[in-house]
C-alpha positions in Angstrom: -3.9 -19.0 30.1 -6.9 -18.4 28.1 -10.1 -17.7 30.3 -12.1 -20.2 28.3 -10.4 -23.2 29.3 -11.1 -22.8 33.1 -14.9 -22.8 31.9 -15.6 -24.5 29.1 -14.1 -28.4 28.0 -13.5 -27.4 24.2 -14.5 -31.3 23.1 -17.5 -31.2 24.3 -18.4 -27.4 23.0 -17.2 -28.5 19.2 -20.0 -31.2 19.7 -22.3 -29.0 20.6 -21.5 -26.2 18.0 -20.6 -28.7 15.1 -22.9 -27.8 12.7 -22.4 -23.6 13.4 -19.8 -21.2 13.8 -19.9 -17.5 14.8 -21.4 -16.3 11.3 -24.3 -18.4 10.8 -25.6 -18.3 14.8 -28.5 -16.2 13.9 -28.5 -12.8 15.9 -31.2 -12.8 19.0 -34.0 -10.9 18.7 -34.2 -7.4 20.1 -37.9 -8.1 21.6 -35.6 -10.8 23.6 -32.6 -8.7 24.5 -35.2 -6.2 25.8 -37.9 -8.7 27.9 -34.1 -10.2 29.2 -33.1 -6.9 30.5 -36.0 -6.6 32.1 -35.4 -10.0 33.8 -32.1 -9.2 34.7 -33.2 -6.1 36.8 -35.9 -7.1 38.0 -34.2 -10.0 39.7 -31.5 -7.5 40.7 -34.1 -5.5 42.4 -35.7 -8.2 44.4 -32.3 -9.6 45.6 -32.0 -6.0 46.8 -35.3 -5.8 48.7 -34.3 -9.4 49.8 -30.8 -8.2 51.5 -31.9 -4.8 52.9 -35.2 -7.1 54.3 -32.4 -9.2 56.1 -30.4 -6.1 57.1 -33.7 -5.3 59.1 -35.0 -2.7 56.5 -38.7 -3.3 56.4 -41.1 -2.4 53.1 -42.3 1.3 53.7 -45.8 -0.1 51.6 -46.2 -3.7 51.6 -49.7 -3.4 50.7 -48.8 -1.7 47.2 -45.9 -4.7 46.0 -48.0 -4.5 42.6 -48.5 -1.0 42.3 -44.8 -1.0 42.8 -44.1 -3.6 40.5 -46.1 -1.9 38.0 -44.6 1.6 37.9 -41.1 0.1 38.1 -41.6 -2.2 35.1 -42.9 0.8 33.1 -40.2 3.6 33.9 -37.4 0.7 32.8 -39.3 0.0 30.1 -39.7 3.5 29.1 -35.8 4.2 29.4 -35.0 1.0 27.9 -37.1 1.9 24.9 -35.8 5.6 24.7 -31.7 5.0 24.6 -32.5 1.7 22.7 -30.1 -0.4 25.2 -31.5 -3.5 23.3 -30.8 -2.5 20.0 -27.4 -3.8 19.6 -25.6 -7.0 18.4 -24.8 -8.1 22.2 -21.6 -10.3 20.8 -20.7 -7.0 19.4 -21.3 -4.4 22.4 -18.9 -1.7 23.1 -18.2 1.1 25.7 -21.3 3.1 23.5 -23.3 0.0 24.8 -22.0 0.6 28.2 -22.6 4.8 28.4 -26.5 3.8 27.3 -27.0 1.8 30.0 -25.3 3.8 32.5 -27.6 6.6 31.4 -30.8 4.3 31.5 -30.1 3.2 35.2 -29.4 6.7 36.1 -32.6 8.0 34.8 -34.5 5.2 35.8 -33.1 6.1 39.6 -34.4 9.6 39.5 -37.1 9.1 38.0 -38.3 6.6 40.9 -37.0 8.6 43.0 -39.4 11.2 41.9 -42.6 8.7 41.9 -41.2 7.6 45.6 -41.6 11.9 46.8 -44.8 12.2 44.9 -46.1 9.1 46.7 -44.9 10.1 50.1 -46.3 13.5 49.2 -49.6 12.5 48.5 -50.0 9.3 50.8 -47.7 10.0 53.5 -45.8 6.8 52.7 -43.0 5.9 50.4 -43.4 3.0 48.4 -40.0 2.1 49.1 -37.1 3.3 50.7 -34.6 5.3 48.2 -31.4 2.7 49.4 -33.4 -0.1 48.2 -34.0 1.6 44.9 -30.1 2.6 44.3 -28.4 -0.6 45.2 -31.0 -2.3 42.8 -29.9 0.2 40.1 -26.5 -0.6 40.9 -27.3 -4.2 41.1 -28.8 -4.1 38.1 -26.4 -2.4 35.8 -23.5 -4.8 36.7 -26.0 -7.8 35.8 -26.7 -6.3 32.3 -23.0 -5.4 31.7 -22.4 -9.0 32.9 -24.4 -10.9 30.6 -23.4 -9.0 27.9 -19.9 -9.6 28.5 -20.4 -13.8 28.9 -22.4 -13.4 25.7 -19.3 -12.3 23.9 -16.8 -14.5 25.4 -19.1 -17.3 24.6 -19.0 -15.9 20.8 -15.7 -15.3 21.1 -15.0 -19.1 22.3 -17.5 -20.6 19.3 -15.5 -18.5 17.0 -11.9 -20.4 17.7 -13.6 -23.7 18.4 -15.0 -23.8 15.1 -12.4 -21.8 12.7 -11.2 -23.9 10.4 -8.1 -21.8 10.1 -6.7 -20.7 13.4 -6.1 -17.4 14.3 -2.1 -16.2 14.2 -1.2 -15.2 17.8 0.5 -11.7 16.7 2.4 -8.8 18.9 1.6 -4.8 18.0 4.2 -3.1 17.8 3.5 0.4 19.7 1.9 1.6 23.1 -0.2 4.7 22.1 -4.1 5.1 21.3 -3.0 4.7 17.7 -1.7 1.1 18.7 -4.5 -0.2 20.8 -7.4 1.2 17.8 -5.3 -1.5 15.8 -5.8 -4.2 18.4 -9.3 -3.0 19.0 -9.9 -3.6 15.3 -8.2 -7.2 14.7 -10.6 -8.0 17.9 -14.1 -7.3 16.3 -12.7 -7.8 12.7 -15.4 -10.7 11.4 -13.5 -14.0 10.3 -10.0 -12.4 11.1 -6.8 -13.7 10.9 -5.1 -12.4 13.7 -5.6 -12.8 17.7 -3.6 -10.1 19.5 -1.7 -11.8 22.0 -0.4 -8.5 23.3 1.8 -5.1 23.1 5.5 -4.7 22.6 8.2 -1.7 22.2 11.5 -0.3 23.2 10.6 2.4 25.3 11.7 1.0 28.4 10.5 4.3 30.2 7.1 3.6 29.5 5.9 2.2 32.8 3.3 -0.9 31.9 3.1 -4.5 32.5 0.0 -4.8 30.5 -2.6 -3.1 27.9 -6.3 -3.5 27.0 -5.6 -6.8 29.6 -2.6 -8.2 27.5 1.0 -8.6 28.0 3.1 -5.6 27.3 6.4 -6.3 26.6 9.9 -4.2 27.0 11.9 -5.1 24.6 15.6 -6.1 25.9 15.8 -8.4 23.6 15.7 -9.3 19.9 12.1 -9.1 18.9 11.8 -12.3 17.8 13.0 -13.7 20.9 10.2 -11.9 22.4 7.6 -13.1 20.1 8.8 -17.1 20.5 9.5 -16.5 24.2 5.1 -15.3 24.2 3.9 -17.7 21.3 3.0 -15.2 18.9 3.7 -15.7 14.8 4.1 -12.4 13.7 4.8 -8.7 14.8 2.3 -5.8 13.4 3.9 -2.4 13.4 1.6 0.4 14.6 3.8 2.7 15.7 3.8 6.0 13.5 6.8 7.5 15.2 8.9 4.8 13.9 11.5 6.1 11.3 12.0 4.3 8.0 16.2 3.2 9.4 14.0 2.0 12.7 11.2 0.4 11.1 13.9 -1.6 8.8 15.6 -2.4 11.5 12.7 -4.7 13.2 11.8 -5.9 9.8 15.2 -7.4 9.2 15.4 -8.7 12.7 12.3 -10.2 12.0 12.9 -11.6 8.7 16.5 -13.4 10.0 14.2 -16.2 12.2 11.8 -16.5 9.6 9.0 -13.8 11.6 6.1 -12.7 9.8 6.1 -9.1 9.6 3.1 -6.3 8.9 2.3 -3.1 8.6 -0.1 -0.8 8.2 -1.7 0.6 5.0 -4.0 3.7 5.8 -7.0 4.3 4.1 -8.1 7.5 5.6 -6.2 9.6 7.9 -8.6 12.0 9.4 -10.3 8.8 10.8 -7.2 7.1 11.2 -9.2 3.9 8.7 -6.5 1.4 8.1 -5.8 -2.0 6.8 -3.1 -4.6 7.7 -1.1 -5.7 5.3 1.5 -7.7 4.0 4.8 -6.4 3.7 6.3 -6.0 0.0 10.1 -5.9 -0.9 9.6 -2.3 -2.1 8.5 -1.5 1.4 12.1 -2.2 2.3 13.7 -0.7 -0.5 12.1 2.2 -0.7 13.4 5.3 0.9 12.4 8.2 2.5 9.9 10.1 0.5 10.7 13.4 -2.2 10.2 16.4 -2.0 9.0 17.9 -5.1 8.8 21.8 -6.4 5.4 20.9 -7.0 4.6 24.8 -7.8 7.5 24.7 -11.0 5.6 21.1 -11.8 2.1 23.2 -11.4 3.3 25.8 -13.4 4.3 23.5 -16.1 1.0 21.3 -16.7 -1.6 23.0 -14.8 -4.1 23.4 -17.8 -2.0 22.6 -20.5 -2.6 19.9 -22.8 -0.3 16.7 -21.8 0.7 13.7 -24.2 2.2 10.5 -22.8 3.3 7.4 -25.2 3.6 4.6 -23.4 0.5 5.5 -21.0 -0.7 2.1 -20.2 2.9 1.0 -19.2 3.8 0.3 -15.6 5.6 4.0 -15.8 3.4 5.6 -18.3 0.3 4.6 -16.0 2.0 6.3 -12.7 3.1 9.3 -14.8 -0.6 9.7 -15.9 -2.0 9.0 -12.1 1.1 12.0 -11.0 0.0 14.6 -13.9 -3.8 14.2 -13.2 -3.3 15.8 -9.7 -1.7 18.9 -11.4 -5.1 19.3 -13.4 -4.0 19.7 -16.6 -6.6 21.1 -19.3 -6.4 17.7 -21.6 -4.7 14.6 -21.2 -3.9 12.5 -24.6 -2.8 8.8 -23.6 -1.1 6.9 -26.3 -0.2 3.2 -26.4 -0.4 0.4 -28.3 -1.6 -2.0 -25.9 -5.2 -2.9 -26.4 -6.2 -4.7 -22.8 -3.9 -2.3 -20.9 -5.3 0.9 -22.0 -8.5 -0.2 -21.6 -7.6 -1.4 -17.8 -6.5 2.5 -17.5 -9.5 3.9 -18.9 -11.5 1.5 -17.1 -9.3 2.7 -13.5 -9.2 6.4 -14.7 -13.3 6.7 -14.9 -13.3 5.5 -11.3 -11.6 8.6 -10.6 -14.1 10.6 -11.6 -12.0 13.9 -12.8 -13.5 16.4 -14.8 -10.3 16.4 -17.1 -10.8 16.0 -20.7 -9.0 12.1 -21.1 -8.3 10.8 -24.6 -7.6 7.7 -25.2 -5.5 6.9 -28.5 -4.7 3.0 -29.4 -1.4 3.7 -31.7 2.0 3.0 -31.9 4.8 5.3 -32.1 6.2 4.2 -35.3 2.9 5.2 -37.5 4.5 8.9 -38.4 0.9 9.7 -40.1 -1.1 8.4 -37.1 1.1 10.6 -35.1 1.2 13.4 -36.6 -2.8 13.6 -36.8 -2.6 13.6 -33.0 -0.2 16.2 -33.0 -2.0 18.3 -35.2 -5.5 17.8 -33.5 -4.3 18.3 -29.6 -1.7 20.2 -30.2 0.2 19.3 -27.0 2.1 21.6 -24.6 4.3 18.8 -22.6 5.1 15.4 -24.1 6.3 12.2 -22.0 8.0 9.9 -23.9 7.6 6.2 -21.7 6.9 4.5 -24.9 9.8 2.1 -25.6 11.0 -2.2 -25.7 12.8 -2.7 -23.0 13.6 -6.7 -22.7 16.8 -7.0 -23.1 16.8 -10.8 -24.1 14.0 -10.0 -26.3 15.7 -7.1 -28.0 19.1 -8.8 -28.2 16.7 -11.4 -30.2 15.0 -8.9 -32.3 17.3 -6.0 -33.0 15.4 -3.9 -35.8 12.5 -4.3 -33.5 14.5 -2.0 -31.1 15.5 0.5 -33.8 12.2 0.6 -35.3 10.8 1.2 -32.0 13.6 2.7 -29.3 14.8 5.0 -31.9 13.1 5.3 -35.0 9.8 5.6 -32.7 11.6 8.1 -30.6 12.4 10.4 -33.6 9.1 10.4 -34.7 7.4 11.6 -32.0 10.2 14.5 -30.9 10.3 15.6 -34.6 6.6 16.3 -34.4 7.1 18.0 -31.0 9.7 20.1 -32.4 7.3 20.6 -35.8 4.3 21.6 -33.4 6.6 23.5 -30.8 6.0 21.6 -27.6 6.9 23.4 -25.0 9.0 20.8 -23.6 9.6 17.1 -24.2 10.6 14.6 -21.6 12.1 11.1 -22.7 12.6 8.4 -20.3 15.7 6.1 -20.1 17.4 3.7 -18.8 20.9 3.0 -16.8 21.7 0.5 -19.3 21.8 3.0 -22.3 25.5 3.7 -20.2 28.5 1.7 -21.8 25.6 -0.5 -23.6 26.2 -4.2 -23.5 23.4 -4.9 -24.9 20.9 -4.0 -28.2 18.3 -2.5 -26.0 20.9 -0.4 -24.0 22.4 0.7 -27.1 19.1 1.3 -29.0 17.9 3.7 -25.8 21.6 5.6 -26.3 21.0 6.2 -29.4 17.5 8.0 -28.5 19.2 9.6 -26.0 21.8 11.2 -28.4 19.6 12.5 -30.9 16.8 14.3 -28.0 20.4 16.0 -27.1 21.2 16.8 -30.7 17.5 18.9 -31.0 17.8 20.7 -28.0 20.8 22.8 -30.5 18.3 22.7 -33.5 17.3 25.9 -34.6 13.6 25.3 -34.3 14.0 24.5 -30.7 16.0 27.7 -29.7 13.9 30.0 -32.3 10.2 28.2 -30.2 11.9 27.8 -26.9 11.5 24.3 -27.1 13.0 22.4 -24.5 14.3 18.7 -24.8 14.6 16.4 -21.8 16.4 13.2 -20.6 15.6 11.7 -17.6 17.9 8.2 -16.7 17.5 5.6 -14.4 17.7 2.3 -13.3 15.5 -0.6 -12.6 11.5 0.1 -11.4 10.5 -1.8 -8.9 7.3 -3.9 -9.7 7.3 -2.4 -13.2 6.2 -4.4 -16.1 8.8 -7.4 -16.7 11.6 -6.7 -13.5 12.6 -9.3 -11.2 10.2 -8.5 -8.6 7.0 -10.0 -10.4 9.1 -12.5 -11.6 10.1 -13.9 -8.5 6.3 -13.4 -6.8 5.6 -15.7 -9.6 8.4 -18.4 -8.8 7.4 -18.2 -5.0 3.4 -18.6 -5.7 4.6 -21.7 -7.5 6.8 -23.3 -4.8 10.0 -22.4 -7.1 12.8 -22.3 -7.6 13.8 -18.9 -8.2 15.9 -18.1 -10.7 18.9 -15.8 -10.6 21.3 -15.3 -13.2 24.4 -14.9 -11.1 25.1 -15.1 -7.7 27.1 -11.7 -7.8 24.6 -9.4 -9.9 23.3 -6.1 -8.3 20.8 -3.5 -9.8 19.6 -0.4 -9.1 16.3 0.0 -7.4 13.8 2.8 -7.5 9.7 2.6 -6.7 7.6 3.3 -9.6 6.1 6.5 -7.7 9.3 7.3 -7.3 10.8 7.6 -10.4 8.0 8.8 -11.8 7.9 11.6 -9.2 11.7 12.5 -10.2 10.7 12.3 -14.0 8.5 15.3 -13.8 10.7 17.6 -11.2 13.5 17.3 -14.2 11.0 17.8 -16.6 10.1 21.0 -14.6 13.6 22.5 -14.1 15.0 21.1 -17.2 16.0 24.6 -19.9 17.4 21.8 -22.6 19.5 19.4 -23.5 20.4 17.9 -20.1 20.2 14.5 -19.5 19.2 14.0 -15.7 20.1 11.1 -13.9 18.5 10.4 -10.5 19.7 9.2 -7.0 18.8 5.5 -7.1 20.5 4.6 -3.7 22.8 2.1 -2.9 22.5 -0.8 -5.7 21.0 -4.0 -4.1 22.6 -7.7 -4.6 19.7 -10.0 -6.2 20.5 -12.7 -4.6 19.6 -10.7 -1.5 16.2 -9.8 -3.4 15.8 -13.2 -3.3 16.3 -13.8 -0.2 14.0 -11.4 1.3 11.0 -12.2 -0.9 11.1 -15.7 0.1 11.2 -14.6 3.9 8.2 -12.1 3.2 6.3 -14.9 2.5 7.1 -17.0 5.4 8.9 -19.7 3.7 12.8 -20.5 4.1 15.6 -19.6 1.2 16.4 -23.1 0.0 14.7 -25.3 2.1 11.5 -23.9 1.2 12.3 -22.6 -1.9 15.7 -23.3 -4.0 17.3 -20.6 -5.6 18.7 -21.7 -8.7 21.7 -20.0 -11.0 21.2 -20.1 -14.3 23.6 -18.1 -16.2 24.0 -14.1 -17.3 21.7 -13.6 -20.3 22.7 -12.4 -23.9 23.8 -9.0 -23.2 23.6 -8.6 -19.5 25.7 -6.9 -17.3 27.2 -7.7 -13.5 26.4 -4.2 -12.6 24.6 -1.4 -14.4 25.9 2.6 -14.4 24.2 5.9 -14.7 27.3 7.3 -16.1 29.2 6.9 -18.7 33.4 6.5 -17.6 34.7 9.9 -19.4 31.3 11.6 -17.8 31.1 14.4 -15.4 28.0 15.5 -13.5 26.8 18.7 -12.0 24.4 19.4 -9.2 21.0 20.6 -9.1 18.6 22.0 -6.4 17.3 18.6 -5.8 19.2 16.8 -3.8 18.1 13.7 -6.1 18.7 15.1 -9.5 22.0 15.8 -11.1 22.6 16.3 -14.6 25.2 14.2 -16.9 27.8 15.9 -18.6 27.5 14.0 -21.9 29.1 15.1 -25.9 27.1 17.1 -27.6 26.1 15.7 -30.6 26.0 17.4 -34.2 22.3 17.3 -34.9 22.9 17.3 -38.8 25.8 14.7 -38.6 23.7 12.1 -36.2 20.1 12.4 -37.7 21.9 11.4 -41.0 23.2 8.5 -39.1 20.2 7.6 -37.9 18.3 7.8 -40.8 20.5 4.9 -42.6 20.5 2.6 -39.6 16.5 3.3 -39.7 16.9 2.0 -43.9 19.3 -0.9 -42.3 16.9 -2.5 -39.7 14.2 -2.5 -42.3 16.0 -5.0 -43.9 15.7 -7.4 -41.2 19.3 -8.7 -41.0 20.3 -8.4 -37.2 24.0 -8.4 -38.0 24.1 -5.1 -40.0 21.8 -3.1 -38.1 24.0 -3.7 -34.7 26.8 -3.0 -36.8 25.3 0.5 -37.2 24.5 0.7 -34.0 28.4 0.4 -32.5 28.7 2.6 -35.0 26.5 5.5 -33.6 27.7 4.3 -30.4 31.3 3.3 -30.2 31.4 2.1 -26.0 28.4 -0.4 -27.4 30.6 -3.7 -26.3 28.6 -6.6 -26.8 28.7 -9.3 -23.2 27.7 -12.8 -23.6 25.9 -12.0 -26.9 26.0 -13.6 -30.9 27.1 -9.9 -31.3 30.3 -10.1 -29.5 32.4 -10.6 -32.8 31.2 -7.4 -34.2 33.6 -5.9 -31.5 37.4 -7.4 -32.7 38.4 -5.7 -35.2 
């Protein structure tokens, strides 16, 4: 039961408070707080004299009441004044508050104490008997900590009476320090959400039946059992001990009777500053973190000169965030995305590095444009994130994708060859394996000819080194089905799935990006490096999860609708091609495909004419090229899928 309601009929205070609420009651004046403390003890000091007078204790100097009076009023006052006791917001008073008046009483004690043995010394008489003063100090201190206390109950009750959004009851999830600074936090957090209702966890040898004064729970039960059985909305984990399989675990509990679910996003760990937040799908997809050979990475970029295409690009952006902490000498950032490279630059100067940033607005396909680059940075390590990667779109426009995926790609590894970059890192896609579709297809083709040039002999004569790094589908990453299906929910749906049995590949941005650069760093040439992207996830189950993270119910809340696969799209995507092989690395992450090695003479010719083809425009010839550069290019639910009987 809430302590309010034995006190206070809530009808009646809404009347009172109607036009107010906890952030427009002005603050009281100090000058008041500090004339009221005075009040306070000095009726706790005559109650004293009052109950010692009954108990037969008589005034040691009756004639000197003012005298008395007087040197009292001044040595509170004095103390008052020194530890500022007034000085804080009472609604917001905390065990600081508390200490300073603990010290204030305490020195105003001896220091009467003092004026009592100088009076006696000099007078023969005490102007008041040293019991009397204690238990009035005593008296005293529990009547300021008292008022203090109904002040911020009575804020505390004007705060719910008038919120126009109620507060979510909420359980904490943990029983340490770290725990109860969280609830400590939600409770003197202005205009929060939350209202900690109390403590939960499954150490069951942890001997409490409550915490800061509210419920602590064992948990024998599922969690959300717990929560309903106590009133509370949602569950905030605070515990830091938790593993990722544990914390999961409670989130999926959660999750299955529609229980909101936080955790905690920390801002600053040597103060332990955090903030509660919501919790994203990636958050339960992601796994446990990498470890990366960041002195082979350090080697590699620390003050070199670093070029990324592609650099305002959901991977580009994260590659350039990752390389900045390696402090290269000069970063060149190319795209051809007006807004987002200025959104970069604009995020990038709020960093405040000393690193030399250029910022180039081109795209790929302008060989004289690039090449002028090349020529005035003169780049050590290349990135290549630069690339179309809508499938629908591409399947649509397929000269875009040579022109772009492949034409773009040579252009920019020729030069790095030409100006003998030290190495060259392109990044792929899972769906450049057994291509179904133009994109795919279009990314395989790259992919072949950055093989081909690692065996040119330029790049063995520099000891230029020629990187593939493959992977699946990046979570939040410019175009996936995560920010679609944010969108969908935002709107009250439906969300839309192409079939009810499709499953992808999932990796975080960071983490990809992360695994891009440990290949880059161990890669000698020619490998193509694909990455450990977990176990693939069913989207339907995406789905499901994203419309439970926002509290609503899969379709009752929001309907999931099936719309049909989409020109060129696969059930299930592979990292590996079928005749493949791989081999292991030192990262337990990274392994390296076992493709054909291409004939760099045969394929750039190859390349060159369906370069001559898509110009032309006609869609039909130039993925006819394509299959032919490819041959395992088979077309799925596509215009294209003729091309394939022969």
């Amino acid at each position: 039961m809430k302590i309010q309601h034995l006190f206070i009929d809530e009808p009646i205070l809404n009347k009172i408070f109607t036009k107010y609420n906890v952030n427009t009651l002005r603050f009281i004046p100090r000058w008041i707080v500090f004339l009221l403390d005075l009040f306070v003890v000095g009726v706790a000091n005559y109650i004293s004299v009052l109950i010692f007078s009954g108990m037969g204790f008589t005034n040691a100097a009756e004639n000197n009441v003012w005298t008395l009076t007087i040197v009292y009023y001044f040595v509170t006052a004095v103390f008052f004044i020194l530890l500022k006791t007034y000085s804080g917001i009472i609604r917001h008073s905390t065990f600081e508050d508390a200490l300073k008046l603990i010290f204030a009483q305490l020195g105003i004690y001896l220091s009467l104490v003092a004026v009592n043995s100088f009076w006696n010394y000099n007078f023969h008489v005490k102007l008041f008997s040293n019991s009397i003063f204690l238990f009035g100090i005593l008296l005293g201190f529990f009547g300021l900590l008292l008022y203090r206390i109904l002040v911020k109950m009575l804020f505390e009750i004007i705060a719910i009476s008038t919120s126009v959004n109620p507060k979510s009851k909420v359980f904490i999830y943990g029983h340490d320090t770290y725990a109860m600074s969280v609830a400590n936090a939600i409770k003197f957090e202005k205009s929060g959400k939350f209202a900690v209702a109390g403590f939960m966890h499954s150490d069951l040898d942890f001997n409490a039946s409550t915490l800061m004064g509210l419920p602590y729970v064992k948990i024998r039960k599922k969690i959300p059992v717990h929560l309903r059985h106590n009133g509370a909305q949602a569950l905030i984990i605070a515990d830091k001990n938790l593993s990722r399989e544990q914390q999961l675990k409670i989130v999926e509990s959660c999750l299955d009777y529609n229980m909101m679910v936080y955790t905690l996003n920390v801002v600053n760990k040597s103060d332990e500053k955090f903030t509660i937040k919501n919790l994203e799908i990636e958050d339960l997809l992601e796994r446990e973190p990498i470890q990366l050979d960041k002195k082979t990475i350090s080697n590699q970029l620390h003050n070199k000169v670093v070029l990324i295409t592609g650099a305002a690009g959901s991977i580009g952006s994260e590659m350039v965030l990752q390389v900045l902490a390696f402090k290269p000498q000069k970063l060149v950032l190319i795209d051809c995305a007006e807004t987002a490279l200025h959104q970069l630059k604009l995020q990038l100067e709020g960093l405040n590095t000393p690193i030399d940033l250029h910022y180039i607005i081109s795209d790929i396909r302008d060989k004289d444009l690039m090449s002028s680059i090349f020529e005035r940075f003169q780049p050590d390590v290349v990135y290549h994130a630069a690339a179309y990667k809508h499938v629908p779109m591409m399947e649509e426009n397929p000269y875009q994708a040579v022109l772009t995926n492949v034409h773009g790609t040579k252009i920019i590894a020729d030069l790095a060859l030409q100006y003998q970059v030290e190495k060259f890192v392109m990044v792929s896609t899972d769906k450049a394996v057994n291509p179904s579709n133009v994109m795919g297809a279009s990314k395989r083709i790259a992919e072949k000819y950055i093989q081909s040039l690692s065996k040119h002999p330029q790049a063995i004569a520099y000891a230029s080194k020629f990187i593939t790094t493959r992977f699946g589908n990046v979570l939040g990453s410019n175009g996936s089905v995560v920010p679609l299906f944010k969108q969908q929910i935002e709107k009250g749906g439906p969300v839309t799935i192409t079939h009810p049995d499709i499953i992808r590949y999932f990796m975080t941005i960071s983490e990809a990006c992360q695994l891009v650069m440990e290949a880059g760093a161990m890669g000698n040439g020619g490998e193509i490096y694909i990455f450990d992207m977990g176990k693939p996830v069913k989207i339907i189950e995406l789905a499901n999860k994203m419309i439970r993270l926002a509290g609503l119910i899969p379709n009752i809340d929001i309907k999931i609708d099936y719309i049909g696969l989409r020109p060129g799209e696969k059930l299930f995507e592979e990292l590996l091609n079928n005749s493949s092989l791989t081999i292991s690395t030192h990262h337990e992450k990274i392994m390296i495909a076992m493709e054909k090695d291409e004939n760099y003479t045969d394929l750039s010719k190859k390349i060159d004419e369906l370069i001559t083809v898509s110009r032309t425009f006609d869609s039909l010839n130039t993925v006819t090229k394509m299959k032919d550069i490819v041959p395992e290019f088979k077309s799925m639910n596509s215009t294209y899928v003729s091309l394939d009987i022969y």
